[in-house]
C-alpha positions in Angstrom: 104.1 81.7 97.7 102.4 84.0 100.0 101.6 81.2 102.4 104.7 79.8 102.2 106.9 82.2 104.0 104.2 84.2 106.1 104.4 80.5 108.4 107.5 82.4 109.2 105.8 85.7 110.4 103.8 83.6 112.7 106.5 81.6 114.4 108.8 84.1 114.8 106.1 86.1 117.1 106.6 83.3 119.5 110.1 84.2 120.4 111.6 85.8 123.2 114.7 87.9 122.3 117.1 87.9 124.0 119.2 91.3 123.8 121.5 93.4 125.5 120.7 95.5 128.8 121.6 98.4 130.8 121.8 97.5 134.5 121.1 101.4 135.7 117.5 101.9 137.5 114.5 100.6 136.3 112.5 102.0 133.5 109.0 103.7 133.1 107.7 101.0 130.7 104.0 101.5 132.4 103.9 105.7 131.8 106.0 105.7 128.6 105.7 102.1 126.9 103.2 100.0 127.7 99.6 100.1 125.8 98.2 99.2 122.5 99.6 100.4 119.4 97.6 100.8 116.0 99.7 100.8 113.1 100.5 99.2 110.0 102.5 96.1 108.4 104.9 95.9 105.6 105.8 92.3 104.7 108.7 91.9 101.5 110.5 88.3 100.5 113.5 88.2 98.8 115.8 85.5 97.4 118.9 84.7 97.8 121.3 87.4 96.2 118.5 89.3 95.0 117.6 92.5 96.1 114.3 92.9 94.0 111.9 91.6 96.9 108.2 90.4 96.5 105.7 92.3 98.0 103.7 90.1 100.5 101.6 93.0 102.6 101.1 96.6 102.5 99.9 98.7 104.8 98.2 96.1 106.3 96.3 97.4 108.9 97.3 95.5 112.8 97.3 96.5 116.6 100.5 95.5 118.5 100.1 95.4 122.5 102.9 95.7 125.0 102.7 94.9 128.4 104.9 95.3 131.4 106.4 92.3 132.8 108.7 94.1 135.0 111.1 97.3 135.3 113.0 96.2 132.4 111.2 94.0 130.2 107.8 93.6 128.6 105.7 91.3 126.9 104.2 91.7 123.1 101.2 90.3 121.7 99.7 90.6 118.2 95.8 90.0 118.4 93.5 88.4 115.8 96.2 88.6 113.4 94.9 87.5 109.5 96.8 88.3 106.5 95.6 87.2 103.1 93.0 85.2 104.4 95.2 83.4 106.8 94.0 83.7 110.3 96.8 83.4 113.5 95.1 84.3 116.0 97.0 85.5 119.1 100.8 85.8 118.9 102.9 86.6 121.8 106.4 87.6 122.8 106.7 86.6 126.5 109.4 88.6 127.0 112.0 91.3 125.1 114.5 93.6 127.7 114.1 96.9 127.2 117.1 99.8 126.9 116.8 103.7 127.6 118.0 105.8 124.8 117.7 109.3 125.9 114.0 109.9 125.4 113.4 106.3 123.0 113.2 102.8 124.6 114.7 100.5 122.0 115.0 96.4 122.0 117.1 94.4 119.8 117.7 91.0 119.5 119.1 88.1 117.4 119.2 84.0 117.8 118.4 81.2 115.6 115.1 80.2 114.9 114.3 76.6 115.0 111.1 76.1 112.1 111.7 72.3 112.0 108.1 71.7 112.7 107.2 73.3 109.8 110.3 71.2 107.9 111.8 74.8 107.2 115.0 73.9 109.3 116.7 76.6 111.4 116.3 80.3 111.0 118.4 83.0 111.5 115.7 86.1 112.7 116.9 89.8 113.6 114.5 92.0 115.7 114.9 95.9 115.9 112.1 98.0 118.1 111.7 101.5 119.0 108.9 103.4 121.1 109.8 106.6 121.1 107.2 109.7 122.0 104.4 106.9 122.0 105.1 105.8 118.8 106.2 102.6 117.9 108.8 101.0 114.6 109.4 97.2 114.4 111.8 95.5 112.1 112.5 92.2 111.9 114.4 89.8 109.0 114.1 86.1 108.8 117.0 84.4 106.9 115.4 81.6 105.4 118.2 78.7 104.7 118.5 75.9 101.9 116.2 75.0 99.8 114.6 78.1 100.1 117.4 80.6 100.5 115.1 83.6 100.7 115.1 86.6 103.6 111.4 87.3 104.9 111.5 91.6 105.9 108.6 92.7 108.1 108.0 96.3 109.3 105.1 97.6 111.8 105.0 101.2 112.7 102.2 102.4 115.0 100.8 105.0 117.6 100.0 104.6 121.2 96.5 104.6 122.2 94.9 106.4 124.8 92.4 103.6 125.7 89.3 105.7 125.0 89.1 105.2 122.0 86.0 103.6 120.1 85.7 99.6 119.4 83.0 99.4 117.2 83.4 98.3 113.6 80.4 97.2 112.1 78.9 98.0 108.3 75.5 99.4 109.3 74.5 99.7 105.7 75.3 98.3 102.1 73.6 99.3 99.4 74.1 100.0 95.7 72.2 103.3 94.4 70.3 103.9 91.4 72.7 105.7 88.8 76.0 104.6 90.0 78.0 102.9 87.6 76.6 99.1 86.9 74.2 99.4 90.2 70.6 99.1 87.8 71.7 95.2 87.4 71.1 95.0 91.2 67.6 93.3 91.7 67.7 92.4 95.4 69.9 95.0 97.4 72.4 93.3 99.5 71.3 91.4 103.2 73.7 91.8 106.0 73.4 88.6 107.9 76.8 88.8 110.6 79.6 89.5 108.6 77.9 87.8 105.2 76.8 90.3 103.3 74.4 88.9 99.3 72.7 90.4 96.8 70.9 89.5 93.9 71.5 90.4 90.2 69.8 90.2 86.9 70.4 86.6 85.2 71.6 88.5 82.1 74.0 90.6 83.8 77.8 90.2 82.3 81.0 90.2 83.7 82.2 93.3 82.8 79.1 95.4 84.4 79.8 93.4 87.7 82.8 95.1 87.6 81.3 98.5 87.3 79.1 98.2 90.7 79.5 100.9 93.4 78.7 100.3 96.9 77.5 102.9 99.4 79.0 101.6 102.6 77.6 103.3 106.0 79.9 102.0 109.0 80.2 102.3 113.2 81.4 106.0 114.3 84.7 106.7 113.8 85.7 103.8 112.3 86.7 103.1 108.9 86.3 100.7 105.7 88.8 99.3 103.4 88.0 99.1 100.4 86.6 102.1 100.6 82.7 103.3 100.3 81.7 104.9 96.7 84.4 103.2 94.8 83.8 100.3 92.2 84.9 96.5 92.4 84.7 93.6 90.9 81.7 91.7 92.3 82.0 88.5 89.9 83.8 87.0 92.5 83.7 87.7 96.6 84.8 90.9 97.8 86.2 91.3 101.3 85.5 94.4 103.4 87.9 95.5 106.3 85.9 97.6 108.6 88.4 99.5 111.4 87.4 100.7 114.4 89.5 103.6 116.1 91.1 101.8 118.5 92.2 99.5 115.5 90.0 96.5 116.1 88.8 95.6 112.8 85.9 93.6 111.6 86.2 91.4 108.1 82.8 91.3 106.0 82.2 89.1 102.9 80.3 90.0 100.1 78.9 87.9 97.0 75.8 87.7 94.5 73.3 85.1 95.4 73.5 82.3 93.1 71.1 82.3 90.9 72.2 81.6 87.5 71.2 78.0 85.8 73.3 78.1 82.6 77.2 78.4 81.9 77.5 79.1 78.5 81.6 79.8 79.5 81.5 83.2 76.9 83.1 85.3 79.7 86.1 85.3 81.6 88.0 87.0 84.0 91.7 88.4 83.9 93.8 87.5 86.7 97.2 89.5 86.8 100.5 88.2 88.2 101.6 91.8 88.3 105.3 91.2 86.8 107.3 94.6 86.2 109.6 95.9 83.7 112.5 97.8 84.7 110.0 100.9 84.7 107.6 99.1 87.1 105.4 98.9 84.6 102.8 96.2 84.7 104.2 93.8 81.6 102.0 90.2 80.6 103.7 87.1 82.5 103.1 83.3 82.1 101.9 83.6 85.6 98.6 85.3 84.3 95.7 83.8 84.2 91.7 83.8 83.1 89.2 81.9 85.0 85.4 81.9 83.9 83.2 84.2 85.1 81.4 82.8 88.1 83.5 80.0 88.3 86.8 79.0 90.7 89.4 77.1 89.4 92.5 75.6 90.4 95.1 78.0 88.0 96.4 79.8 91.7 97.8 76.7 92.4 99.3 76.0 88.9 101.1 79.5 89.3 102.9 78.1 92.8 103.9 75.6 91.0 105.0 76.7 87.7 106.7 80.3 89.8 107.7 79.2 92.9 108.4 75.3 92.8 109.4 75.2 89.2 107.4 71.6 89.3 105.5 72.5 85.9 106.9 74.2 82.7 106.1 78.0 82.8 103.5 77.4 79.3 101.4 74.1 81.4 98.2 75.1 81.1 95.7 73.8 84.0 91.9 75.4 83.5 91.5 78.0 80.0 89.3 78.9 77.5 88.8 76.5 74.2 86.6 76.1 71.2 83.2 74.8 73.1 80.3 73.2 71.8 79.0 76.9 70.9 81.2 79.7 71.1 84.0 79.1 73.9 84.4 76.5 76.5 86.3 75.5 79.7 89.5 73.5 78.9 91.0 71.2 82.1 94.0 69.9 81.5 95.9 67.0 83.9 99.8 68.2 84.6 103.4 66.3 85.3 103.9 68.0 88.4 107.3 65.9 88.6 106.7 64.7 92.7 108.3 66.4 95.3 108.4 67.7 99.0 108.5 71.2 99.5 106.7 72.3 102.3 103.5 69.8 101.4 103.5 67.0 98.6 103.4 68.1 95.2 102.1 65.1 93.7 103.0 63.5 90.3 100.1 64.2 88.5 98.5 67.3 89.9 94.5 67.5 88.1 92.6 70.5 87.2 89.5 71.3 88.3 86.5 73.5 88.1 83.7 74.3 90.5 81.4 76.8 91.8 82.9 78.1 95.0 86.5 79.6 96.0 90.2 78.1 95.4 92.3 78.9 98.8 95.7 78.0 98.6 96.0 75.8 101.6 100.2 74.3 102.0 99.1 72.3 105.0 96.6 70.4 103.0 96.1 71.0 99.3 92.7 69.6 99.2 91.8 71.7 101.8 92.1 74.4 98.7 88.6 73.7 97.0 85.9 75.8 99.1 83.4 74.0 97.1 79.7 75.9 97.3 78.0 79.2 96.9 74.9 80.3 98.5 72.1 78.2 96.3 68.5 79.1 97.2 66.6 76.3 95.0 66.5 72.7 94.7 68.6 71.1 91.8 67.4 68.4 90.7 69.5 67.4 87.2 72.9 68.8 85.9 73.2 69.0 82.2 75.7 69.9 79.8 78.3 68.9 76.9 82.0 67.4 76.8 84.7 66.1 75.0 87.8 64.0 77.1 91.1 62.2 75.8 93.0 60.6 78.5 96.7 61.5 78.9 98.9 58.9 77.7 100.4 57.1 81.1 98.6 56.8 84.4 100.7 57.4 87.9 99.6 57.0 90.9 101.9 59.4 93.8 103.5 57.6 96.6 105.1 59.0 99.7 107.3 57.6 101.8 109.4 59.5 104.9 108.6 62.6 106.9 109.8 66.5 106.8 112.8 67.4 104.4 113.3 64.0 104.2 110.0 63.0 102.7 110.4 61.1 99.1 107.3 61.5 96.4 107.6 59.2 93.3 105.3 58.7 91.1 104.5 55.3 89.9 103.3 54.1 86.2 100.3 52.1 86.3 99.8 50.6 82.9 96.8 48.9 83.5 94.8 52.4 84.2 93.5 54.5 82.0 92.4 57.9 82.9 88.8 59.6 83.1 87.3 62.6 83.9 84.9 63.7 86.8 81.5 65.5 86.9 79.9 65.9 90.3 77.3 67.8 91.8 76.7 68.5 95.7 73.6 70.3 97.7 74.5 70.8 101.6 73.3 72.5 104.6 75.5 75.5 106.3 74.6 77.7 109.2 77.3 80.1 107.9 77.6 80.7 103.9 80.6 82.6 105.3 82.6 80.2 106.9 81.3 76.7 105.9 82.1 75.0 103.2 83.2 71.5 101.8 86.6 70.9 100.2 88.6 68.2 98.6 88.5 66.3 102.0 85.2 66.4 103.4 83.6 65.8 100.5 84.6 62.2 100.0 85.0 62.1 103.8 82.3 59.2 104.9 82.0 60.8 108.3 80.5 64.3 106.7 76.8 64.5 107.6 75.7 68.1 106.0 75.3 66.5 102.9 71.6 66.5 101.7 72.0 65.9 97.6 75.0 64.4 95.7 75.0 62.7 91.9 78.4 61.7 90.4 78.5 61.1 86.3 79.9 57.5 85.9 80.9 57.5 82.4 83.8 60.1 82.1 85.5 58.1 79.0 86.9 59.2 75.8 85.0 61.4 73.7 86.5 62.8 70.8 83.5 65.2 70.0 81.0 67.1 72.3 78.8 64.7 74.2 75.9 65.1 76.5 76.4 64.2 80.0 73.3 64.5 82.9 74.1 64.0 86.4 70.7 63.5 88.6 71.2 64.6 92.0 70.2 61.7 94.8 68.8 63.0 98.0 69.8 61.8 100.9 67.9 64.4 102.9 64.7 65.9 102.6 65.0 69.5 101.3 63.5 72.1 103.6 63.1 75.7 102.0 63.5 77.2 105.4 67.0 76.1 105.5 70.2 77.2 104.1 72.0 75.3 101.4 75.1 75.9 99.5 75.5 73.9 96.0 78.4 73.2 93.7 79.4 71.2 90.4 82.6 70.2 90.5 84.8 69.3 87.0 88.1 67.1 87.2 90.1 66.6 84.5 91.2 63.3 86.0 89.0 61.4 87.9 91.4 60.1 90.9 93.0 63.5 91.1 92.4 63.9 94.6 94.0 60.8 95.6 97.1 62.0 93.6 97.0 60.0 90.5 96.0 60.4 86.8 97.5 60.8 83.5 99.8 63.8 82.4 97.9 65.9 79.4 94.4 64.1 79.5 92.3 66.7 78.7 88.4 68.0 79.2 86.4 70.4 77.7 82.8 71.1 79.6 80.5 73.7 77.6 76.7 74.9 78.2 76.4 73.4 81.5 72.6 73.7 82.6 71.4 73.3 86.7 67.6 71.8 86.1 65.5 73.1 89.4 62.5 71.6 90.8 59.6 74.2 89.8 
């Protein structure tokens, strides 16, 4: 939802505003406007006739520049802008006429916003500014129209800089000292390699003391860290580290364990909170929570779009949970009706779980962009083992798409002649970033991708009414060179064809005590 309505924050930075003027002398925009401004954003949605709004960014840390055009205008840019992993780069308003109020300079503007190339229609956007005793407020509401119906509010408030301020905003130092919280499951202290930052913990270390780890976190003079240094996070996943300098240029670091775990046993999981409210604002449980195994990504974000936003799945639909396993619990994937529809990207008939080392993205421009399949893997796999059980949904669609924009048409089609199976695979490939490479639902079926060095698919993904071995040998297509840096990933599918759109509503697998075999 998020990503939905923040392509509205970026587009409506590309606007100039047209507003009213005074026509009196011209105006000291270089000694009393003009500069950079470091401040913060606030970023709420609401829907139509509602005045309970959803939260989208707080205090979200961003510079604003101003420049002078001429006596009675000026130009704004927002630089390097990235909100919720989303990155904008820069976005510019060419021009926006300024108005002396006494010892404020205000500009305000309204017009209709035209979002067809992002098939959002025509927007109605309100902009208020003020700099006033070098400070600056911005307001601005987007009036989202049919089918959305919602109103996007954004606020930035900021101070002038002086221009001497420092730039620099680097972490120097990361470490995790002896005695703090969960830090004696650390066995390798953490690497800083760019903005990539791994360590390496105990194979026996669980969930919940990766949650306990406290980071000491030394960064560039006067600059600052978010989150901040000495206080604990959840490191069974990636954590992402803002680091600001103090003229507001910031710096974002990853940091994540170096895989090196080699059996999924599927016994812990991890709580993932919608955050619904009572009356009280207090934190009540919602069908839009979720649990994902520990160390694992699945594709239950999505599922919550679409059960809370789209209303394309029943609010119960379950996508990737836990299940009686082979021993103890296992990882349950289960295929969805997702109806068919446009809104904003094709929501296919069928939408297919999945499971996978790496990260789940939401990506509206391309779904399958969503899987960030990989984590850092420093051996060679040679064999994937584990356990499953699989019963195919009853009827097999394929999606088809026909028409552009609002106008776009997704049916999906009964093909009685299929019949659905799952999907094991496992992928070894070569990155010069573990940061910023990865493959996804794409490139990973895309003939034309050459980082590939290993890849082994399990062929047999039939029915299987009790829990079944499975091995899936890895076929190199490269030699493997130790020197080098590889990412690895197994990837689960609860219907085989998934990423072409098609599958079976309700077919259904459960993987348990999944083993990676390395070469010794």
């Amino acid at each position: 939802m998020k990503k939905l309505i923040l392509f509205l924050f970026v587009a409506l930075f590309s606007l100039g505003f047209v507003a009213c003027k005074d026509d009196d002398n011209s105006l000291p925009i270089e000694e009393k406007i003009a500069g950079s401004y470091k401040g913060t954003l606030d970023i709420m949605m609401y829907s139509d006739g509602t005045s309970d709004g959803v939260e989208i960014a707080k205090n979200f840390p961003q510079k604003v520049y101003l420049y002078k055009v001429n006596d009675e205008t000026i130009k704004m840019e927002l630089k390097n802008l990235s909100v919720i992993g989303l990155d904008f780069g820069t976005i510019a308003i060419d021009e926006a006429v300024v108005i002396e109020n006494g010892d404020s300079y205000s500009f305000t503007g309204e017009q209709e916003l035209d979002l067809t190339d992002k098939n959002l229609g025509k927007c109605n956007v309100k902009v208020v500014g003020e700099v006033k005793n070098d400070k600056m407020i911005l307001n601005i509401e987007v009036a989202v129209p049919a089918p959305l119906n919602q109103t996007v509010k954004v606020t930035f408030a900021g101070n002038r800089l002086t221009g001497g301020e420092s730039t620099a905003a680097d972490i120097t130092a990361f470490t995790f000292a002896e005695g703090m919280g969960g830090n004696s499951a650390v066995i390798i202290q953490p690497q800083i390699n760019g903005t990539d930052i791994t360590f390496m913990v105990a194979d026996t270390t669980g969930t919940e003391t990766l949650k306990t780890l406290i980071p000491t976190i030394a960064v560039s003079e006067k600059a600052t860290v978010m989150p901040a240094s000495g206080v604990a996070q959840d490191f069974s996943g990636k954590v992402t580290y803002t680091v600001i300098a103090e003229d507001g240029t910031q710096q974002v670091y990853t940091v994540s364990i170096v895989q090196t775990m080699s059996y999924y046993d599927f016994e812990s999981w991890v709580f993932h909170s919608a955050e619904a409210t009572d009356d009280e604002g207090n934190i009540v449980p919602s069908d839009l929570d979720y649990y994902d195994p520990a160390g694992w990504a699945t594709s239950n974000s999505a599922l919550v779009l679409l059960k809370g936003l789209l209303s394309a799945c029943p609010m119960d639909a379950v996508g990737v949970g836990e299940a009686d396993g082979r021993s103890g619990k296992g990882a349950r994937l289960v295929s969805n009706d997702s109806k068919g529809m446009y809104m904003l990207t094709v929501v296919p008939k069928v939408t297919a779980a999945s499971l996978f080392l790496g990260e789940f993205v939401v990506d509206m421009g391309n779904t399958l962009k969503s899987t960030h399949f990989g984590v850092p893997y420093y051996n060679q796999p040679q064999t994937v083992k584990g356990y499953y059980k699989y019963k195919a949904g009853e009827t097999y669609y394929k999606t088809e798409v026909s028409g552009s924009g609002w106008s776009t048409v997704v049916t999906g089609v009964p093909v009685p002649e299929m019949t659905d199976s799952c999907a094991i695979t496992a992928v070894l490939y070569e990155v010069n970033d573990y940061t910023t490479e990865w493959l996804d639902g794409v490139t990973l079926y895309d003939p034309a991708t050459t980082n590939i060095v290993a890849i082994g698919m399990f062929t047999d993904g039939a029915e299987k009414s009790a829990f079944t071995p499975f091995e899936v040998s890895l076929n190199y297509l490269k030699a493997y060179d130790p020197a080098k840096k590889y990412k690895f990933s197994i990837i689960c599918s609860s219907s085989k064809n998934g990423a072409e759109f098609a599958g079976a509503p309700g077919s259904e697998l459960i993987v348990d005590d999944i083993e990676i075999i390395n070469a010794e």
